[in-house]
Backbone as CSV, one residue per row, in Angstrom:
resi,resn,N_x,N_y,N_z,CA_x,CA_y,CA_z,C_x,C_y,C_z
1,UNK,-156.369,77.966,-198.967,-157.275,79.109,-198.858,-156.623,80.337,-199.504
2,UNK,-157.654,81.164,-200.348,-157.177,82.150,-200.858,-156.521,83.659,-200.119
3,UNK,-155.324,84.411,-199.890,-155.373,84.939,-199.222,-155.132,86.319,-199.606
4,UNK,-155.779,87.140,-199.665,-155.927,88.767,-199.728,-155.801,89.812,-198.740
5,UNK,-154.868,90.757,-199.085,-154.409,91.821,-197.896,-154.751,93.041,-199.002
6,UNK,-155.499,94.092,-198.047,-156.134,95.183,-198.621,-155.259,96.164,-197.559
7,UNK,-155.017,97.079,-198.402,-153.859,98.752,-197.499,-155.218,99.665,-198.551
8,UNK,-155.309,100.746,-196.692,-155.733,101.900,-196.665,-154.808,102.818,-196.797
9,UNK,-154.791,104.113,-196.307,-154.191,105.106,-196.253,-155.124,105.851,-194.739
10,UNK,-155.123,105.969,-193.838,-155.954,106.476,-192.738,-155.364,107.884,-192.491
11,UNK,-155.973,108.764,-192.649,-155.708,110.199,-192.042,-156.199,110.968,-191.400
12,UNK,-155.716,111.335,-190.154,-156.384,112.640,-189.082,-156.693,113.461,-189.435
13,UNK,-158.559,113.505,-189.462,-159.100,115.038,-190.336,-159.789,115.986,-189.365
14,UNK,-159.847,117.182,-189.925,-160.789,118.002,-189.109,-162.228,117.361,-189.042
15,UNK,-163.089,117.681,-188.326,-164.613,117.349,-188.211,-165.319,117.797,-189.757
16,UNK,-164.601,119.020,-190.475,-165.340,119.678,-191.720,-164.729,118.658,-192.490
17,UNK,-163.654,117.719,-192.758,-164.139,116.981,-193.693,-164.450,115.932,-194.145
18,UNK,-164.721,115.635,-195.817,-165.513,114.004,-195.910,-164.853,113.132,-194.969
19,UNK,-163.706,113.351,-195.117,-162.943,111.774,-194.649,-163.868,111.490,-193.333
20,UNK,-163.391,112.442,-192.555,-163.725,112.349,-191.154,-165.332,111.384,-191.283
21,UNK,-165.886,111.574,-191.867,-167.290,110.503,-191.771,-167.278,109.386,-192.542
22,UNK,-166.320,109.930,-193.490,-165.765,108.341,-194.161,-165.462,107.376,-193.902
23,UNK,-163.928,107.270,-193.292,-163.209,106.971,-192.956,-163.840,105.498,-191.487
24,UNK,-164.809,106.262,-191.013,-165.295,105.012,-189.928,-166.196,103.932,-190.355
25,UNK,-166.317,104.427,-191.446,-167.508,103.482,-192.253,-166.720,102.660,-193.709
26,UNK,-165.681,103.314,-193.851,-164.872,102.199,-194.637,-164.467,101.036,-193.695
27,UNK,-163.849,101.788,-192.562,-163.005,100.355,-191.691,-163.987,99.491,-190.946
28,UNK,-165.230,99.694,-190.733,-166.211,98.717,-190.512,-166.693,98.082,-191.056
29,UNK,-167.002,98.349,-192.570,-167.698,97.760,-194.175,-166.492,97.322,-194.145
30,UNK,-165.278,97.508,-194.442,-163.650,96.255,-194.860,-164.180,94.925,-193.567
31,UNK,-164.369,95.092,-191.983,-164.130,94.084,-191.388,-165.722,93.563,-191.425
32,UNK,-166.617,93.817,-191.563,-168.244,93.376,-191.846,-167.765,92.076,-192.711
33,UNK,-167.628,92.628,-193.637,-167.010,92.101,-195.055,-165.840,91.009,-195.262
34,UNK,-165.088,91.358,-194.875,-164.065,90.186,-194.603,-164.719,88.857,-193.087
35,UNK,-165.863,89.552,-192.306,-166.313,88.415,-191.522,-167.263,87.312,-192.511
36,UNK,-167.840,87.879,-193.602,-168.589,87.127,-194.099,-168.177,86.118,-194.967
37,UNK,-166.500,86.151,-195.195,-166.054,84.743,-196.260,-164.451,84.512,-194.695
38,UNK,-165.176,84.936,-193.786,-163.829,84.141,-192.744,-163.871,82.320,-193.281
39,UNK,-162.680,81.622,-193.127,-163.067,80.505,-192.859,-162.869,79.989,-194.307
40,UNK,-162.933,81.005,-195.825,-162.991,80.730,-197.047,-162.213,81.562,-197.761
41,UNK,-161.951,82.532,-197.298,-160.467,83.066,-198.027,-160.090,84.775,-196.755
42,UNK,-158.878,84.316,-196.980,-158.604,85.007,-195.898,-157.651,86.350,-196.062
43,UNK,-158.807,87.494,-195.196,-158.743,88.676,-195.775,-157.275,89.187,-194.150
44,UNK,-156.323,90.203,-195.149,-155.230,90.957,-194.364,-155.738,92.372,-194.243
45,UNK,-155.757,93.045,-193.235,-155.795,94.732,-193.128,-154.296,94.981,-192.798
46,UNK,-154.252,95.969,-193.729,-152.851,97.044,-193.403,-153.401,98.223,-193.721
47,UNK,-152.061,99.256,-193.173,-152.458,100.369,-192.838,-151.135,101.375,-193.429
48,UNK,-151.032,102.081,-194.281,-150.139,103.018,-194.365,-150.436,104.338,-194.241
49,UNK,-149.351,105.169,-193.350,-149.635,106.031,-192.705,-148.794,106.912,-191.992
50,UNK,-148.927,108.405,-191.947,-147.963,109.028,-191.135,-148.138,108.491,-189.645
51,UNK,-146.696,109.096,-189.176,-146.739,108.855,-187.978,-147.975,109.522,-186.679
52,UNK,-148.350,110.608,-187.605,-149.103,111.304,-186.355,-150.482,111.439,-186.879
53,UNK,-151.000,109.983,-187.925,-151.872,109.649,-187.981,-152.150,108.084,-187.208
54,UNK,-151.062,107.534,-186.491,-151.109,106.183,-185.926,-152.356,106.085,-185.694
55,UNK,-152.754,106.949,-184.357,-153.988,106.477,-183.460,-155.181,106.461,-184.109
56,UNK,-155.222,106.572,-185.139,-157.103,106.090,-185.856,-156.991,105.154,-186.592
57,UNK,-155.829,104.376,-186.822,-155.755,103.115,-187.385,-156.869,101.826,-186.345
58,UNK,-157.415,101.599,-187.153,-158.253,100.233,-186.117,-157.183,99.011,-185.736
59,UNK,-157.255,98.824,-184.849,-156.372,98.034,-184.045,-156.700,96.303,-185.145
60,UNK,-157.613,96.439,-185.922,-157.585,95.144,-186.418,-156.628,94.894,-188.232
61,UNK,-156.425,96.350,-188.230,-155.035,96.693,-189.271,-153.841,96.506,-188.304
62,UNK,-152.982,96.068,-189.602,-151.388,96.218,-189.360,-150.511,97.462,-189.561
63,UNK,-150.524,97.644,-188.976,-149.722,98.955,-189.437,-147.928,98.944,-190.052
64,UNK,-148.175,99.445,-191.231,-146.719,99.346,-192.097,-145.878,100.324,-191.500
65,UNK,-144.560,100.260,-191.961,-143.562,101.719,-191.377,-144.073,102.862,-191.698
66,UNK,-144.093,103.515,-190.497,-144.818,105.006,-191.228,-144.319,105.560,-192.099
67,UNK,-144.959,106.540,-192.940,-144.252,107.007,-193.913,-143.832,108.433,-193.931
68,UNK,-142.275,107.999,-194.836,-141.524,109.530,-194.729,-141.708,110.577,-195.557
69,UNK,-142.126,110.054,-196.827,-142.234,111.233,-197.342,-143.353,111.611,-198.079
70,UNK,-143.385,112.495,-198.299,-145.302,113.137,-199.852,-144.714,114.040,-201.074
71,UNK,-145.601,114.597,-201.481,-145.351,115.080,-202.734,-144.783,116.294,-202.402
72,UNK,-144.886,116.658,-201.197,-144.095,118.292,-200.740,-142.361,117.677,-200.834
73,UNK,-142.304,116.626,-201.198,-140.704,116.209,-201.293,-140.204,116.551,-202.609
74,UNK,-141.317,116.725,-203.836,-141.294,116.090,-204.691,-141.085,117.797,-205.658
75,UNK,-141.222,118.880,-205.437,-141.176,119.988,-205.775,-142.391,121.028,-204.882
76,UNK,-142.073,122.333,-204.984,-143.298,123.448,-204.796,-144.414,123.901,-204.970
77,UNK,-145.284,123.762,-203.952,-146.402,123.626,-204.369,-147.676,125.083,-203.443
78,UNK,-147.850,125.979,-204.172,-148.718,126.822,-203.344,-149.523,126.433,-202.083
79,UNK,-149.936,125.259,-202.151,-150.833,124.717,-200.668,-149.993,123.805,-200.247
80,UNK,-149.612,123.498,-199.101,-149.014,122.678,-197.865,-149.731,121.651,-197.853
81,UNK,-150.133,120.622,-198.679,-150.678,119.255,-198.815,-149.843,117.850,-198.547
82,UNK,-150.196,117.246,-197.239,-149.156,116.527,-197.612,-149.414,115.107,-197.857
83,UNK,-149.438,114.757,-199.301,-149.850,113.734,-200.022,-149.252,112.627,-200.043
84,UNK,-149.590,111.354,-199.359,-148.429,110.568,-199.529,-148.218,110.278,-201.167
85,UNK,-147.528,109.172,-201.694,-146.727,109.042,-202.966,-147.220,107.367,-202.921
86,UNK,-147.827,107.317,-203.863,-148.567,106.122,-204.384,-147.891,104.627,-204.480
87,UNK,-146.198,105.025,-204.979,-145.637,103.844,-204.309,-145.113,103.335,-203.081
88,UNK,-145.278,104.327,-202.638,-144.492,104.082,-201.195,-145.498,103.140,-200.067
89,UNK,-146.661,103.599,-200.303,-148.036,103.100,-199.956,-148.031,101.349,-200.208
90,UNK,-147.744,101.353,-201.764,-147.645,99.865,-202.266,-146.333,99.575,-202.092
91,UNK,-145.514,99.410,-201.821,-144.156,99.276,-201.344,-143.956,98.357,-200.126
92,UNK,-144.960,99.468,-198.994,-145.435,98.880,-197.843,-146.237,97.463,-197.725
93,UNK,-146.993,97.434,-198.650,-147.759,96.601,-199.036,-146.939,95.258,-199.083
94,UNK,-145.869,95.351,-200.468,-145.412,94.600,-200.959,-144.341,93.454,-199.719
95,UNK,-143.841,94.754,-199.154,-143.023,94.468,-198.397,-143.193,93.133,-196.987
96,UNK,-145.210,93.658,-196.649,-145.561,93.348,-195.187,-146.111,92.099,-195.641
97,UNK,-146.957,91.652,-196.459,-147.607,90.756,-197.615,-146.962,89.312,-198.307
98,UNK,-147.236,88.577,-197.626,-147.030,87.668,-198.881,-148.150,87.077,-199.392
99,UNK,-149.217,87.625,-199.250,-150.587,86.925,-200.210,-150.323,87.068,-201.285
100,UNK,-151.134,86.331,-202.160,-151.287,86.303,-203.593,-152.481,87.498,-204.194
101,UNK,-152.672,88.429,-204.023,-153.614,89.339,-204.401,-153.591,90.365,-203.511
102,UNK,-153.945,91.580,-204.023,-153.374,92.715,-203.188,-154.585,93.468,-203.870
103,UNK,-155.115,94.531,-202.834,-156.210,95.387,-202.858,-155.950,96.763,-202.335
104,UNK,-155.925,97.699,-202.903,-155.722,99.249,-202.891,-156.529,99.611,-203.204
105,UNK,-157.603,100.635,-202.282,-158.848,101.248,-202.162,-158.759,102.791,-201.506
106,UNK,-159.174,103.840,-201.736,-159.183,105.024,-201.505,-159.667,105.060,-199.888
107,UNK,-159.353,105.658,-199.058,-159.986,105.376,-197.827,-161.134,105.848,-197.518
108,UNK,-161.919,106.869,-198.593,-163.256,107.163,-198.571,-164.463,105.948,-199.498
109,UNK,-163.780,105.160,-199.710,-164.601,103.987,-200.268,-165.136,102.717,-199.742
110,UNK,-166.072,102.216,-198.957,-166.400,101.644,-198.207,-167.444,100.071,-198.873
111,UNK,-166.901,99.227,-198.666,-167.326,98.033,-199.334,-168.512,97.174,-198.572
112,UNK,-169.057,96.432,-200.062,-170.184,95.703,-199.603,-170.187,94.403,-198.835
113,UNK,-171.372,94.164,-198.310,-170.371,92.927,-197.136,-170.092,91.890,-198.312
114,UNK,-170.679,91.461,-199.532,-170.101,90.663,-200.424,-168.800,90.837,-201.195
115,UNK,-168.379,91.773,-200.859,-167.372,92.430,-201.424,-166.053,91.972,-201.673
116,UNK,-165.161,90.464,-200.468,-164.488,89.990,-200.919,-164.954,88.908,-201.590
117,UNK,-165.849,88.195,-201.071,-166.416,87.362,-202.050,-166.422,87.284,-203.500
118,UNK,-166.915,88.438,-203.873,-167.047,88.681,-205.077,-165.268,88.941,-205.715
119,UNK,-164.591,89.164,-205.074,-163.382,89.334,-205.476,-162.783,88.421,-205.848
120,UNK,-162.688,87.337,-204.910,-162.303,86.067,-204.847,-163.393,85.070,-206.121
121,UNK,-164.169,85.257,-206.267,-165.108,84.483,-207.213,-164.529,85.403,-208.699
122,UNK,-164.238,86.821,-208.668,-163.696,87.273,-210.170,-162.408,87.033,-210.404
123,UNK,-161.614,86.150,-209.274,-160.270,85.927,-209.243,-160.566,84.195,-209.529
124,UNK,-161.376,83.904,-209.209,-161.505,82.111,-209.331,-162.135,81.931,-210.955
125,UNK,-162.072,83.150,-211.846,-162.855,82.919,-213.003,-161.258,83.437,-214.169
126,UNK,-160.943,83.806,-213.335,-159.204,83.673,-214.330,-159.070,85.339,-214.556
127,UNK,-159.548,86.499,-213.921,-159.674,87.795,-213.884,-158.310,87.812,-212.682
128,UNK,-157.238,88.261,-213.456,-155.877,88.365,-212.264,-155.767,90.066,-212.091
129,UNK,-156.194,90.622,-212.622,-156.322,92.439,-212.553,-157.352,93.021,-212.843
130,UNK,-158.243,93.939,-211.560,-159.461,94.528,-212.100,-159.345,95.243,-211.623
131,UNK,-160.155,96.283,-211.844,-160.845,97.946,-210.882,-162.567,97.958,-211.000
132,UNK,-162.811,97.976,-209.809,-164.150,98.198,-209.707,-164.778,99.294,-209.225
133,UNK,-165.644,99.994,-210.381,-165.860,101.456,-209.882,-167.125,101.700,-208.821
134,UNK,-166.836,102.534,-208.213,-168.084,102.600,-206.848,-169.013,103.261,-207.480
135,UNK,-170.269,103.506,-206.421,-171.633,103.509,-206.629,-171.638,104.637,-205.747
136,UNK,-171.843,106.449,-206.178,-172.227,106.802,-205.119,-173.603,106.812,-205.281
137,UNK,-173.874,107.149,-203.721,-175.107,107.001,-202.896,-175.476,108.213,-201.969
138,UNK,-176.917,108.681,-201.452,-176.999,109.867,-200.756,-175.941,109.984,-199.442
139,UNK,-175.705,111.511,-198.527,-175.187,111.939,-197.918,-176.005,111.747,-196.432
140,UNK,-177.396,111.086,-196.701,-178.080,111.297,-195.711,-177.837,110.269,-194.412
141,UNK,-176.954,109.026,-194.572,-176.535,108.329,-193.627,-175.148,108.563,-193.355
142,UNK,-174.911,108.953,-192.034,-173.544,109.555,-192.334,-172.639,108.596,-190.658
143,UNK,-173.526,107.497,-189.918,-172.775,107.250,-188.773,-172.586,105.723,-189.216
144,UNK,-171.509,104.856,-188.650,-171.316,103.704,-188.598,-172.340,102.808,-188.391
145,UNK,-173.448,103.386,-187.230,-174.386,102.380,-186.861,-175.707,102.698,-188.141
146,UNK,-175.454,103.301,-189.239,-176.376,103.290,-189.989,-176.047,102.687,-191.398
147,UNK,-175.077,101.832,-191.442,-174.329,100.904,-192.370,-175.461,100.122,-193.172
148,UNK,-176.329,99.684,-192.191,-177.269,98.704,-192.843,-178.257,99.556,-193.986
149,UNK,-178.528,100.793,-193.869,-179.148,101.721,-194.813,-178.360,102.162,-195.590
150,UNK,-177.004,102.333,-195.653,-176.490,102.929,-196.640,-175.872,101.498,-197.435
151,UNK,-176.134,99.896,-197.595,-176.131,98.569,-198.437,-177.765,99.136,-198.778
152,UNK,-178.494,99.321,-198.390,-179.512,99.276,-199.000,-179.820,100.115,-200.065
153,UNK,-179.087,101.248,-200.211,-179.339,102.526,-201.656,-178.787,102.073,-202.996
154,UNK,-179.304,101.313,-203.865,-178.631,101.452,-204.858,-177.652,101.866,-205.405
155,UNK,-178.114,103.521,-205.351,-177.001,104.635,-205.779,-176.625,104.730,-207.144
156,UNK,-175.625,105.469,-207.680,-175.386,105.339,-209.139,-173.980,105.305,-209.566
157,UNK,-174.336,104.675,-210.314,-172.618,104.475,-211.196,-171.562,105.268,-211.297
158,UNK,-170.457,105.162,-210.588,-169.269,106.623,-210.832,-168.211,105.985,-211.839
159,UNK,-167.895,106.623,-212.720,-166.362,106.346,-213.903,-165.439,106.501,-212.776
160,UNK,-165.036,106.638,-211.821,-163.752,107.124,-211.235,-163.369,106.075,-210.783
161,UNK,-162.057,106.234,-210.406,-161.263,104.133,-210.395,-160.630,104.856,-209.066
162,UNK,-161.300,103.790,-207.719,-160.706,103.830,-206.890,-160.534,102.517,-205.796
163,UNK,-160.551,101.005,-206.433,-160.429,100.290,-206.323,-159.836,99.127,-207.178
164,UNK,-158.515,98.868,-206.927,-157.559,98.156,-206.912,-157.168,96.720,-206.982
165,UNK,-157.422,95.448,-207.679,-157.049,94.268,-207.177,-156.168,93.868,-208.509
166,UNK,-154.570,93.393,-207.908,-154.086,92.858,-208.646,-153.016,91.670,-207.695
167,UNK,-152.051,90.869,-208.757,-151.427,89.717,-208.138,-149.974,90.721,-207.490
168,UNK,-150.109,89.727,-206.785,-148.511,90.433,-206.028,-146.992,90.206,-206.869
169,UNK,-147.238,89.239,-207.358,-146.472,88.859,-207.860,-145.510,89.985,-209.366
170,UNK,-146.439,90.052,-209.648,-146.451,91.396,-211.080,-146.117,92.858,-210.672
171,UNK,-146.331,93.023,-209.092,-146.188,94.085,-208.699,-144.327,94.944,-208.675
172,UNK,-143.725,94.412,-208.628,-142.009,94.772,-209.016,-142.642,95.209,-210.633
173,UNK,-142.629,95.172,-211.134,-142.691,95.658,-212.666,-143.542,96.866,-212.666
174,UNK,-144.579,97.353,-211.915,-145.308,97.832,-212.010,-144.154,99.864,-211.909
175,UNK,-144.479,100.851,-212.730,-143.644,101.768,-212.845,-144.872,102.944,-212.320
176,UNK,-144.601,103.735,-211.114,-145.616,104.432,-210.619,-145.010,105.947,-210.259
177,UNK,-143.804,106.000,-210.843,-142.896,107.388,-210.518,-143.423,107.897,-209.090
178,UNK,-143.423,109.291,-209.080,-143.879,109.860,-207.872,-145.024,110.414,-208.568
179,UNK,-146.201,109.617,-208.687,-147.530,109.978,-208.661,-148.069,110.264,-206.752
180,UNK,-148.607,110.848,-206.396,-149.071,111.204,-205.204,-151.227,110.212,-204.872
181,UNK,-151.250,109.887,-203.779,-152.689,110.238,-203.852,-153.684,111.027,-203.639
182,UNK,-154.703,111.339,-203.893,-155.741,112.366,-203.336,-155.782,113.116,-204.202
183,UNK,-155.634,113.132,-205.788,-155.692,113.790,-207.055,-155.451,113.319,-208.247
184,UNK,-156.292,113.982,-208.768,-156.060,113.362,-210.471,-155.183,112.599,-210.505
185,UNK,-155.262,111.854,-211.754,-154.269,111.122,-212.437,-153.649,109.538,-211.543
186,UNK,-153.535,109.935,-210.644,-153.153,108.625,-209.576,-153.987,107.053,-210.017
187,UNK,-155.023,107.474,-209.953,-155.988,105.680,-210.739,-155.392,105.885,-211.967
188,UNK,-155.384,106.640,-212.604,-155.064,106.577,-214.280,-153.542,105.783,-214.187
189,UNK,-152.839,106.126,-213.561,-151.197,105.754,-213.561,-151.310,104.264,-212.733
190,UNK,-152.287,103.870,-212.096,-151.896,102.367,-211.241,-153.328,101.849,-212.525
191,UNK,-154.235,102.443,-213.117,-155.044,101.311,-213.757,-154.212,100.780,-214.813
192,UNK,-153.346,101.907,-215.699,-152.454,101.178,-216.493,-151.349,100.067,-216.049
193,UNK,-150.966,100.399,-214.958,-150.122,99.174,-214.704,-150.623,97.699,-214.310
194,UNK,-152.147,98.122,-214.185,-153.075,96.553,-213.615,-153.232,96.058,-215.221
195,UNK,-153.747,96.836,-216.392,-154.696,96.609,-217.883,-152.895,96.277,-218.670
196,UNK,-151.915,96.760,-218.008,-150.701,96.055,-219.070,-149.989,94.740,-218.490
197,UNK,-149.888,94.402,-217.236,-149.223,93.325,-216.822,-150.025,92.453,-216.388
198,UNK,-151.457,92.315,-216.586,-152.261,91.469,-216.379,-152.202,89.939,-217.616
199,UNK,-152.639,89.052,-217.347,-153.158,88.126,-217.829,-154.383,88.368,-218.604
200,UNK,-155.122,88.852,-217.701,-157.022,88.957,-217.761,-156.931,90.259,-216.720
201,UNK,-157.893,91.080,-217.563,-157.605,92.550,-216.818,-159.278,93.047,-217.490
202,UNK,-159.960,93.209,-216.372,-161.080,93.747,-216.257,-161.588,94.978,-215.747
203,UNK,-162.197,95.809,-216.553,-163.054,97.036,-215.352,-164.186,97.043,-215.066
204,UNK,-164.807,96.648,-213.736,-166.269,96.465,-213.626,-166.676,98.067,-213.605
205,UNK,-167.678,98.387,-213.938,-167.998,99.669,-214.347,-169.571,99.562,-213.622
206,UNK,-170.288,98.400,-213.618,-171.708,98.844,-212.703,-172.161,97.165,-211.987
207,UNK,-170.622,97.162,-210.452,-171.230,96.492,-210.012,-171.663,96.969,-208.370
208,UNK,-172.195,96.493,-207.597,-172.883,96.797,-206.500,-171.988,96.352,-205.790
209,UNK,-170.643,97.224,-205.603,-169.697,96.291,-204.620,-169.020,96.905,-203.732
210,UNK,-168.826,98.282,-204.226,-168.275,99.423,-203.438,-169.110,100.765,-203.030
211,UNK,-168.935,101.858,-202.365,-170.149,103.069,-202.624,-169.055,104.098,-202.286
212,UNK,-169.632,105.442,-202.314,-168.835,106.603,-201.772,-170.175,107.627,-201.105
213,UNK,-170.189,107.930,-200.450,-170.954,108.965,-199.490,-170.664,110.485,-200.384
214,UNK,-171.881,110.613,-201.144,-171.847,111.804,-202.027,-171.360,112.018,-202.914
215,UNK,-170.897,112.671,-203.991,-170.065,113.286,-204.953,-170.270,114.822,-205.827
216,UNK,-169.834,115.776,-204.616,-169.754,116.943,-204.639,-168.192,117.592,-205.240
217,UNK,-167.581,116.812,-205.809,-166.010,117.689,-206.722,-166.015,118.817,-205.776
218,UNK,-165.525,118.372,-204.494,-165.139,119.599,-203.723,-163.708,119.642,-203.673
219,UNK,-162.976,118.871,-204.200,-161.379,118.782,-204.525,-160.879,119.262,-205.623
220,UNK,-162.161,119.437,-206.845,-161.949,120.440,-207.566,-161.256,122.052,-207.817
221,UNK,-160.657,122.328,-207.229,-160.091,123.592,-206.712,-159.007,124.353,-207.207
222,UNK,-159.102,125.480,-207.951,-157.495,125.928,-208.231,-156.449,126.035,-207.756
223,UNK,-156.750,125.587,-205.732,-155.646,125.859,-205.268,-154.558,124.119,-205.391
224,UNK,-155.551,123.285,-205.798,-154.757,122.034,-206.154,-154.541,121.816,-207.152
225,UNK,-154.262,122.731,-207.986,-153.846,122.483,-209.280,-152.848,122.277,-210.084
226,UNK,-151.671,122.597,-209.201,-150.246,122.536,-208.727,-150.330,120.928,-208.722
227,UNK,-150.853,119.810,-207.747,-150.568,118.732,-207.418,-151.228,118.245,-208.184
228,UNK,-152.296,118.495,-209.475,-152.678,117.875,-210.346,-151.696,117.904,-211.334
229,UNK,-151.278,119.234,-211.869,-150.095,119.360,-212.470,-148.944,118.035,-212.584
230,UNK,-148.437,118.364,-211.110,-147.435,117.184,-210.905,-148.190,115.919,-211.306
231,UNK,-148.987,115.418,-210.842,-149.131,113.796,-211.162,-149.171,113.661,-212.727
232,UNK,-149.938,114.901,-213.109,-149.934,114.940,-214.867,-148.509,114.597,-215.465
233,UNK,-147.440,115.802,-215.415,-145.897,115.347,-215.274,-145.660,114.062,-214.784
234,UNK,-145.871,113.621,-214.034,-145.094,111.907,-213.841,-145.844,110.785,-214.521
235,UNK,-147.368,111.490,-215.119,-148.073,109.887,-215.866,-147.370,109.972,-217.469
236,UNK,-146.660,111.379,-217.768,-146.458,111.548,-219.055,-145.604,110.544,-219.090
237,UNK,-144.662,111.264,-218.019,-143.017,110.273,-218.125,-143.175,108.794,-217.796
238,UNK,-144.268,107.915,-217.080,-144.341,106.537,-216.853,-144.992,106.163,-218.273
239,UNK,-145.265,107.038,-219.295,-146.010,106.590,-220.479,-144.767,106.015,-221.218
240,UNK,-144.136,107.104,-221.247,-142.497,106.886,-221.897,-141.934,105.478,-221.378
241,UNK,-141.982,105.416,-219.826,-141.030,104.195,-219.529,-141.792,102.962,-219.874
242,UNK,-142.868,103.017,-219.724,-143.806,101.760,-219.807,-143.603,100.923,-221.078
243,UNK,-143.540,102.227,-222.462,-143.477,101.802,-223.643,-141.907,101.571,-223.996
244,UNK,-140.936,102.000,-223.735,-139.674,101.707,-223.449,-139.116,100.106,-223.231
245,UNK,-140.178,100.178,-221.949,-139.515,98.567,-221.294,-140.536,97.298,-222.099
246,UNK,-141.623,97.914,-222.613,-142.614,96.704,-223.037,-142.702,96.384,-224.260
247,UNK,-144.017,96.057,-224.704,-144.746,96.065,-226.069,-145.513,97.600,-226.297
248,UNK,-144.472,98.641,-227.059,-144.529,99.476,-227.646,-146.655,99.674,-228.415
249,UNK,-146.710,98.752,-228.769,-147.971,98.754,-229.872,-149.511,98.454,-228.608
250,UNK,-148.804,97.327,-226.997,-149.882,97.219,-226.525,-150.409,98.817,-225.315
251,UNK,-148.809,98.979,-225.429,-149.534,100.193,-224.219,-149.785,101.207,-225.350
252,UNK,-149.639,101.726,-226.243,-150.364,102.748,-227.145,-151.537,102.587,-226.654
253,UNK,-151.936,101.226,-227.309,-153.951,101.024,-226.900,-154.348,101.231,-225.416
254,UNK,-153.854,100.802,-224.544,-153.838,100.844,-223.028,-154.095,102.294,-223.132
255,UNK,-152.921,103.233,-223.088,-152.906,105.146,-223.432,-154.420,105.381,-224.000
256,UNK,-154.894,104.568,-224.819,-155.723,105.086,-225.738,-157.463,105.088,-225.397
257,UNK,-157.121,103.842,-224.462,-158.278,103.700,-223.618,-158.847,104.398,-222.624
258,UNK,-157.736,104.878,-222.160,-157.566,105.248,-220.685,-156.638,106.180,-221.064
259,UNK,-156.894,107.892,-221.436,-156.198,108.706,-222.145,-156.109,109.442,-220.425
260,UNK,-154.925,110.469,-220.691,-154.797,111.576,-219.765,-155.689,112.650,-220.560
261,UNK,-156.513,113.271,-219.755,-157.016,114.387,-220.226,-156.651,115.718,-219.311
262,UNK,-157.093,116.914,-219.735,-156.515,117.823,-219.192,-157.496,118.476,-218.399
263,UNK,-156.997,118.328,-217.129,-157.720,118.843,-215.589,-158.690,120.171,-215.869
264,UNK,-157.501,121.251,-216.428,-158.151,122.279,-216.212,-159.435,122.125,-217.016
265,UNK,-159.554,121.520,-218.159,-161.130,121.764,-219.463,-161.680,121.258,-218.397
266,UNK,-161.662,120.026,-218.016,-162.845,119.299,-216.832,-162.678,119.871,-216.215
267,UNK,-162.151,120.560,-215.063,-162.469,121.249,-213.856,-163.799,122.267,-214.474
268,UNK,-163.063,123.032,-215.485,-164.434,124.121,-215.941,-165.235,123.702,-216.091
269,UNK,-165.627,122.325,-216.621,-166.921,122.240,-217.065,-168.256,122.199,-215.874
């Protein structure tokens, strides 16, 4: 049997934000979802997380060593954010895991009940690295017990990469400096490491598999611009190492596909 372990990131929010309505409707859509291929490939919850986010972990996650440090480790930053660091997250992962496939998902992203299924069927077709981009959908269902209406919205296609599946195995090679999550650049720096050490490396771009509750760029903000900054600085320098340690000519194209662009022009627009 095929076996897959998916790590969140769970964090204690105020009532004002997304997460807080997020967050209960991801960890119910992950176990909905993993009930519907029990028995046919078998899904792991983990959990990485500060310590004095323990208690909203669902008791049906594992919880990894909490974590010590964020990007406030990492230099100065005008806002007090404290971001964990993208490998440390997968680290945990690597560490707690011995499945053959590993899934990293934003914790505001909440999956369809076909959702491992479909994973496992793009993994049984010789696809060993993908990202599948979510679907947002209206703001108007916002409680756990209204799950069954928010599979039912279509919704529309988002470019933003916040879903994760690659082999475990490939994962030691993978070079993620101190990229942080919860800002720019972070998918850009783990999609390249899925599209260069893959076998078969796919981006589904419009399938019905994931959603997000709104998309209002309310993270858009000058006061995070500092921690966009930084991740910008560490995807430059993993560009350098990547092409260093590899095939010079394949990550150019990889870069080329999947370019860094610069925050501030998009923020304005």
């Amino acid at each position: 049997m095929r076996r897959i372990a998916h790590i969140v990131n769970p964090v204690i929010v105020a009532p004002s934000s997304d997460l807080f309505v997020a967050q209960p409707i991801t960890f119910e859509t992950m176990k909905l979802a993993a009930g519907l291929v029990r028995g046919q490939v078998e899904v792991e919850f983990f959990s990485a997380q500060y310590s004095e986010d323990r208690a909203l972990v669902p008791k049906d996650f594992q919880l990894t060593p909490d974590l010590e440090r964020s990007v406030l480790d990492c230099g100065d930053f005008p806002k007090q954010r404290k971001l964990p660091l993208l490998a440390d997250i997968l680290d945990r992962l690597y560490e707690a895991s011995n499945a053959e496939y590993f899934i990293f998902t934003n914790v505001d992203i909440a999956v369809m009940p076909h959702f491992y299924a479909a994973v496992s069927a793009f993994i049984a077709a010789g696809v060993d690295a993908f990202v599948i981009n979510r679907r947002t959908i209206t703001r108007k269902h916002t409680e756990a017990s209204q799950i069954a209406l928010m599979y039912a919205e279509i919704g529309e296609p988002h470019e933003g990469h916040d879903c994760f599946v690659f082999r475990r195995e490939v994962y030691p090679q993978y070079r993620l400096g101190a990229v942080c999550t919860g800002v720019w650049y972070v998918g850009r720096v783990l999609l390249w490491n899925l599209a260069g050490h893959a076998r078969k490396f796919r981006e589904y771009k419009n399938k019905h598999l994931t959603f997000h509750l709104g998309n209002d760029r309310a993270f858009v903000k000058e006061e995070n611009f500092a921690f966009f900054a930084h991740n910008k600085k560490e995807a430059l320098q993993i560009q350098d190492k990547l092409q260093q340690e590899g095939d010079a000519a394949r990550w150019a194209e990889i870069f080329l596909r999947y370019p860094i662009v610069d925050f501030e022009t998009v923020a304005n627009e």
